[in-house]
N, C-alpha and C positions, 0 to 999 in steps of 0.2 A: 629837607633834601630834595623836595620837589617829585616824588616819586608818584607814583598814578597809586592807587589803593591794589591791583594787581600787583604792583611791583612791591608794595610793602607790605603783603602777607606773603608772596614767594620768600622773600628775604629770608621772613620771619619763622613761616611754616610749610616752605617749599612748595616746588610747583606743582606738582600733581594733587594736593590738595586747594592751592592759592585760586583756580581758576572756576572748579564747584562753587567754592565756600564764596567768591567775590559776586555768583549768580544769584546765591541765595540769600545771601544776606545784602545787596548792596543798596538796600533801601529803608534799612533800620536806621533807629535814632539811637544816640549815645545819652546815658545817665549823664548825671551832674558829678564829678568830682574834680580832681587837681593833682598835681606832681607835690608831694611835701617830700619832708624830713631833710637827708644828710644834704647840707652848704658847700656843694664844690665849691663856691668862688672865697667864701673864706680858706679852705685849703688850697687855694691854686693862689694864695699869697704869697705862700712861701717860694714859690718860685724867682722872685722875684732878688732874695736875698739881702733884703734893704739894712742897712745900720738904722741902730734908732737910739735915741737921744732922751732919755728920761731926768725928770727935775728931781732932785734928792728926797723927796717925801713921795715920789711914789715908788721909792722900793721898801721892802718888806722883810724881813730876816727867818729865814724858816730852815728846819734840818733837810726836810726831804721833801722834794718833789717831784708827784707822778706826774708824766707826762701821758694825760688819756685815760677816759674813762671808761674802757670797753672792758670786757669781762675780765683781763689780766691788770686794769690797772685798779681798776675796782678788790680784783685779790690781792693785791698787792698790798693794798689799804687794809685790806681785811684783817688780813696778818700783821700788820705791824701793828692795826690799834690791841690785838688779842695778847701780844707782848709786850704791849704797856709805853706803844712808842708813838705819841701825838703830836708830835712838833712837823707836822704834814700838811700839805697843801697838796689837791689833785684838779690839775686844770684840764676841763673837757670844752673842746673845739664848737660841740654843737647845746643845743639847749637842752638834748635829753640825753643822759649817761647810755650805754651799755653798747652803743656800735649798731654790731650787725646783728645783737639779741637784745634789741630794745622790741617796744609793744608800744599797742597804739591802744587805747579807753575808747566805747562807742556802745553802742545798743544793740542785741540783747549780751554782748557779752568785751571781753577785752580780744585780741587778736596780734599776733604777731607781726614784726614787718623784716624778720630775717627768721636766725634758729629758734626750731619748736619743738625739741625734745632731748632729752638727755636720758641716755641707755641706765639703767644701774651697773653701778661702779662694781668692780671685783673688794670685796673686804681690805685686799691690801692696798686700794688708794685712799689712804686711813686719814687723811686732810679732808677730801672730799666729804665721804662719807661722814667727817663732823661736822662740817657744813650742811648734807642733809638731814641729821639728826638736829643742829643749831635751827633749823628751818619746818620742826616735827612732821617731817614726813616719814621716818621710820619706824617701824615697831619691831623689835628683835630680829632675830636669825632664823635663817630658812633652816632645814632638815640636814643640807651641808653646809650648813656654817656661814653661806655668805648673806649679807642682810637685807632687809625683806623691808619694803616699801608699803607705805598703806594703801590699799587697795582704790582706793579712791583718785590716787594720782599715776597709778598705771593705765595705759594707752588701754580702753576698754577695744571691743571688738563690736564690730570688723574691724582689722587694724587696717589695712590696705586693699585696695581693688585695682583692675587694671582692665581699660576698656581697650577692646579689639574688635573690628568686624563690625559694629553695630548692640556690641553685648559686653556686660560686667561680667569680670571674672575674679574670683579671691584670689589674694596674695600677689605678689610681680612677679612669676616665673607663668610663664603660661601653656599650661598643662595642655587645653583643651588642645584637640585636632595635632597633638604631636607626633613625631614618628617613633617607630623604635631609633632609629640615628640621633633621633634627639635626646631620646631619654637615654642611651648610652655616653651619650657626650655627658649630659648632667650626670650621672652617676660617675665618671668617670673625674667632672668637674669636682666634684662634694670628698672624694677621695683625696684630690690635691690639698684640699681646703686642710681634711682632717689629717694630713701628712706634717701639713706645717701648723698647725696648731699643734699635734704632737711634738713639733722641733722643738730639740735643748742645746743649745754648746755649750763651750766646755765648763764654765760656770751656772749652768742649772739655767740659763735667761730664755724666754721663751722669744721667737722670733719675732713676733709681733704682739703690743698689749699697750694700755692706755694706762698711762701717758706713755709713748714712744719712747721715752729717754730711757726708760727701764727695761728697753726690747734691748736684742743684741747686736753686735757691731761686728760680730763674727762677717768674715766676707763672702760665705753663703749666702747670707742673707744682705750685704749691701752690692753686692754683683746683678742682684737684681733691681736694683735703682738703674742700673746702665742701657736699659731697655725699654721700650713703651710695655703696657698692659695688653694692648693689641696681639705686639711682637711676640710675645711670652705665648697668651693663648695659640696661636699659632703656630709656633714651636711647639705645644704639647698636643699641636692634630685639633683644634677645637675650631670647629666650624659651622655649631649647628647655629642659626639664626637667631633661635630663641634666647640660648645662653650667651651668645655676645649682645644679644641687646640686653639682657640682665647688666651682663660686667657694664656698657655702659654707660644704663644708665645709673649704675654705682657712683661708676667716675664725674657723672655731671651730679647726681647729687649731693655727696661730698665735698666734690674741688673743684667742681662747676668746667671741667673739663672733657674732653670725648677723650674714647676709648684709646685711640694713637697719641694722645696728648699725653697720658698720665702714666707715669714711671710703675713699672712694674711690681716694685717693693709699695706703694700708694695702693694700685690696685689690691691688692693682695692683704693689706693690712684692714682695708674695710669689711673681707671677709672674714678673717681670721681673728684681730684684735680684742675682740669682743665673746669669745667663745669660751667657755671654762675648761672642754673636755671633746676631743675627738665627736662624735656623735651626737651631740649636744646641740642644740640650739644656741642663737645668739640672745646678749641678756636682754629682758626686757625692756618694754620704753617708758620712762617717766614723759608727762605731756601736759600739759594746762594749756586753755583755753586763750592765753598770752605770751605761749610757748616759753621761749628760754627766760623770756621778761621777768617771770616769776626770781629766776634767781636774780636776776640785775635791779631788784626793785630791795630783796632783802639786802643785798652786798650795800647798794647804796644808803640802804637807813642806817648800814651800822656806822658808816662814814661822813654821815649826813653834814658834817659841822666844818669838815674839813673840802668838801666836792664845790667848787667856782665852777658855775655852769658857762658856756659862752663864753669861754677865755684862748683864745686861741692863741697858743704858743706859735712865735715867729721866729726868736734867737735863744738858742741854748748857746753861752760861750763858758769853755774853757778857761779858769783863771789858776793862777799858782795855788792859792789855797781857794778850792770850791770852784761855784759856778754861779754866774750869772745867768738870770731865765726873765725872757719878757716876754710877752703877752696882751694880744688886743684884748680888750675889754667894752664892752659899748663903743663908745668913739673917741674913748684915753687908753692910754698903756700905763700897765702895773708892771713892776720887777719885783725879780725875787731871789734872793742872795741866799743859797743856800749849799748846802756840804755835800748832798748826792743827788741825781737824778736817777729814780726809774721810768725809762723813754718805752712808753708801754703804747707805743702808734706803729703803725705800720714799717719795717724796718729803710723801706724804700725812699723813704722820707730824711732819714739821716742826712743825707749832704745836704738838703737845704735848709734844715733847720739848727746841725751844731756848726759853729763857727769852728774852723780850722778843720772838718773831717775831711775834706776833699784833698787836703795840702798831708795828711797823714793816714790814711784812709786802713784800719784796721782789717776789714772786710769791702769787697767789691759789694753794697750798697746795691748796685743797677742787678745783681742775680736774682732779685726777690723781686721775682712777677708777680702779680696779683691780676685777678680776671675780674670781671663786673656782670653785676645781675639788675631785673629789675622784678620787683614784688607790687602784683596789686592787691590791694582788700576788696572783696564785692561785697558789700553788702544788699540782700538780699530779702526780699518781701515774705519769701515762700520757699520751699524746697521745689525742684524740677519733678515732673510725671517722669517713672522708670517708662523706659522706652516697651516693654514687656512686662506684665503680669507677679511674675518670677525672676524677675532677675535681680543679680544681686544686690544687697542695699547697699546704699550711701554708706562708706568707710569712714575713719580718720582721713589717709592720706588716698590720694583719688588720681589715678594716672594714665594718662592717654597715650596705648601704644606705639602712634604714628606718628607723634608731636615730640618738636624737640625741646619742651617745656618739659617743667616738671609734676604738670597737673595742678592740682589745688588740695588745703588742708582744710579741712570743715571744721570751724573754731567753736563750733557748741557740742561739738560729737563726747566731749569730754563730761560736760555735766548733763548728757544724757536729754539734751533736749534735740527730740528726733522729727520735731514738724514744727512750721512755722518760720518765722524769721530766722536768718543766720549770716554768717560771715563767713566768706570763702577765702582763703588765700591762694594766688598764685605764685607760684614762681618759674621764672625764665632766665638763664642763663645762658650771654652773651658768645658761646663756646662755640657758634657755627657761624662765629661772624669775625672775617678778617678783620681788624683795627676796632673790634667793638665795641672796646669804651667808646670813642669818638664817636660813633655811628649813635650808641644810647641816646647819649647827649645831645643828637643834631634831632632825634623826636621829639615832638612835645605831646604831655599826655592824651592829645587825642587818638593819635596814629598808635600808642603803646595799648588805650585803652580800645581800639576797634582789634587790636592783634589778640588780646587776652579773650574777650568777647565770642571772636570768631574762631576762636580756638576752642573755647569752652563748648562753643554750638556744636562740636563734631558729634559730642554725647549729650549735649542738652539744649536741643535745639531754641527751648522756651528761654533760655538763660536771658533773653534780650528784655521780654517782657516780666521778668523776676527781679531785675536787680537795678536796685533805686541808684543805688553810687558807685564810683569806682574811683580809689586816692590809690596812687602812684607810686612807690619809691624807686630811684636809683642811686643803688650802690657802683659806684664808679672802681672802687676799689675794693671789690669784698671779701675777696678772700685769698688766700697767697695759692700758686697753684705747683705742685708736686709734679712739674713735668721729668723727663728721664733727665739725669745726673742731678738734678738740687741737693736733694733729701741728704746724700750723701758725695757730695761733689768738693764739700770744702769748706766755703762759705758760710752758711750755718752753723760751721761748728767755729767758726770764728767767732763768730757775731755773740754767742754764748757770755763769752768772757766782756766785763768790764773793760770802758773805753774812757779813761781820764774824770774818774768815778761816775761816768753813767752804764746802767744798769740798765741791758735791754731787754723786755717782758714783751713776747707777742706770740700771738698764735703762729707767725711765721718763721720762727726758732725750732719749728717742730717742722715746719713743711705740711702743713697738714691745719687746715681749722675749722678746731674743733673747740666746744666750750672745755672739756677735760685737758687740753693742751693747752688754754690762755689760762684757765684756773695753775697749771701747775707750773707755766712761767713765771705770774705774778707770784704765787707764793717762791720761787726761788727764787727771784730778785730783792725781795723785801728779806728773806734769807741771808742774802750776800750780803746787803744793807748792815741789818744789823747785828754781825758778826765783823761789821769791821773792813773785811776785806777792798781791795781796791780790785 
């Protein structure tokens, strides 16, 4: 884009920082690494809406096929092979399954390149929960009843820090040098929280709980979709600093959204969703060293026979009985004649890839925004000198108060290896940048890899001379984004239902992505499946 190295760290991490940080560092060298993983240009074929012309042996006769292998198409599979239903084929777009919770393999350990952690589940999401018992990571029931992870794959401690000032501090709310104004807001914030965690209507549903479809539709609680997160705070007198930079940075690390972007009921649910009891903490965090990969690595062994890597699906059409499904494949096309489709891809996708949606269009398609991130891995020689004697140590999750990143996840923190080499992750979401897919896309990773760098050096000034490599991802489409009206505007609840037996499974059926949200699409689609229904 031709920008000076000032102009693309303002962009990136504003100007009052961009013009120090361009003094200090503008004479360092960059590691050795590259842009990998997700293939825009094979999805931006689709745009294109081409016919295509297959010879009679390459098509295929199959019952069901998923469309995508990311965590709901992958459940999807999971559950139909556990009811005894193989006649499947799951074609994934890129060379490795699982989306935005795949991992990357490297030295000293494996590493994330999207989601790296899953809360434990409340007892009643009793699918789940056999999945992580299918997976032994459970051992019995806690003292209340709900069940109990083995200690080994819970987010050991320190689970998070938050740099401010020139110093680490525990947790993300930041106590140190508060006022009483502040700590009144917060106590007055944590009330709300426990107000609607208490909420029931009129059938016992609590207002907010994971998976969302099980929350309630009462319109207390979808009245608040009609307003930003901002707006709401606001409305309840909430102004102290600290706690809107909490809410936040909630909203960008979940929905990769800022605070005025993200619907109020969105906001709201990240606090509350997860809490079993007024006063209570939220549930713990499951975490591996590969993040959510761990599940996307078991999902796919169980599927292993039936997963065509690199098949990128171009034409679903619509026939009288069934459907026809084609598919690049190296540099031929496969078809595939089969009786249902679960279309487990990004729902936005729909008009270009079913024949006839746009001419009958079930759901307006264009309402499912998705926003874009970009993830680096560093890997790293050595750990960083604390900047002081005492201060607080390296976390799991690692976040810088001033940056509109979301810090980094230290990928050995988990098997307790606390010196020496390691792998950092970053992540950065696109949320302060008008048209930001576009913009991702027109850097290449050296400008992404000087912005991560120089962003890192606010609290780690050595970072430059620590870390051997630095590989890239951009997610162009990562995740669907819960701005004010979606969640409950309409749309959504369209998209629910079957569309001339295709079956749609995505985390963006929920508004919200989350692996507990793609897990429990893919299982209701393979549900509707094989019950028949159209």
């Amino acid at each position: 884009m031709n920008l000076t190295r000032r102009e693309l760290m303002t962009m990136f991490l504003g100007a009052p920082f961009a013009a120090a940080a361009c003094r200090n560092t503008s004479d360092r060298s960059l590691p050795d690494g590259e842009i990998v993983g997700a293939n825009w240009q094979h999805g931006h074929i689709l745009l294109d809406k081409r016919d295509y012309e297959l010879s009679e042996d390459a098509w295929q006769n199959v019952k069901i096929v998923v469309v995508g292998a990311g965590v709901a198409g992958l459940s999807a599979a999971w559950k139909l092979k556990k009811e005894r239903e193989s006649d499947l084929v799951i074609l994934e777009l890129e060379k490795e399954a699982g989306g935005t919770s795949r991992s990357g393999e490297s030295e000293p350990v494996a590493h994330p390149w999207g989601a790296h952690y899953l809360p434990v589940p409340f007892r009643e999401n009793a699918e789940l929960v056999e999945l992580l018992d299918e997976m032994s990571l459970t051992e019995g029931l806690t003292e209340d009843g709900d069940i109990q992870i083995k200690e080994q794959f819970l987010c050991r401690d320190p689970e998070e820090r938050l740099f401010y000032m020139g110093r680490w501090y525990p947790g993300l709310y930041l106590h140190a040098g508060q006022s009483g104004e502040d700590e009144r807001q917060l106590s007055l914030f944590e009330k709300e929280i426990d107000y609607w965690v208490s909420w029931r209507d009129a059938s016992k549903r609590r207002a907010f709980v994971v998976p969302s479809a099980l929350g309630s539709d009462d319109a207390m609680v979808t009245e608040l979709d009609k307003v930003s997160f901002g707006d709401w705070l606001r409305q309840k007198g909430f102004t102290s600093e600290r706690l809107l930079w909490l809410c936040d940075y909630a909203c960008r690390d979940d929905y990769g959204l800022k605070l005025d972007q993200t619907s109020a009921w969105a906001g709201l649910f990240y606090f509350c969703s997860r809490v079993r009891a007024a006063g209570t903490d939220s549930r713990p965090l499951m975490t591996f060293p590969e993040g959510n990969g761990r599940f996307v690595r078991h999902l796919a062994g169980t599927v292993e026979e039936h997963l065509l890597r690199a098949h990128t699906v171009v034409s679903i059409t619509p026939k009288e009985k069934g459907l026809d499904v084609v598919c690049l494949a190296g540099n031929g096309l496969r078809g595939f004649r089969c009786e249902r489709v679960i279309y487990a891809s990004p729902v936005f996708t729909a008009p270009y890839m079913i024949r006839g949606f746009s001419d009958d269009s079930p759901f307006d398609a264009a309402a499912f925004q998705s926003n874009s991130w970009f993830v680096a891995n560093l890997h790293l020689k050595d750990r960083p000198k604390p900047a002081f004697p005492n201060d607080f140590p390296l976390a799991w999750d690692n976040v810088l108060y001033d940056s509109p990143s979301l810090g980094y996840v230290n990928a050995t923190h988990q098997k307790g290896i606390d010196h020496g080499a390691t792998i950092w992750t970053y992540y950065y979401p696109m949320c302060h940048e008008e048209n930001g897919r576009t913009k991702l896309f027109n850097y290449e990773w050296r400008d992404l890899a000087d912005v991560c760098l120089t962003d890192i050096a606010r609290a780690h000034p050595d970072i430059y001379d620590l870390t051997e490599r630095i590989d890239i991802m951009r997610w162009g489409h990562a995740m669907i984004s819960p701005t004010p009206g979606f969640v409950w505007g309409g749309e959504r609840q369209k998209a629910l239902e079957p569309y001339r037996n295709i079956h749609f499974a995505h985390t963006d059926l929920s508004g919200i992505a989350l692996f507990e949200e793609a897990f429990y699409h893919g299982l209701r689609a393979a549900e509707r499946v094989l019950s028949g229904k159209r």
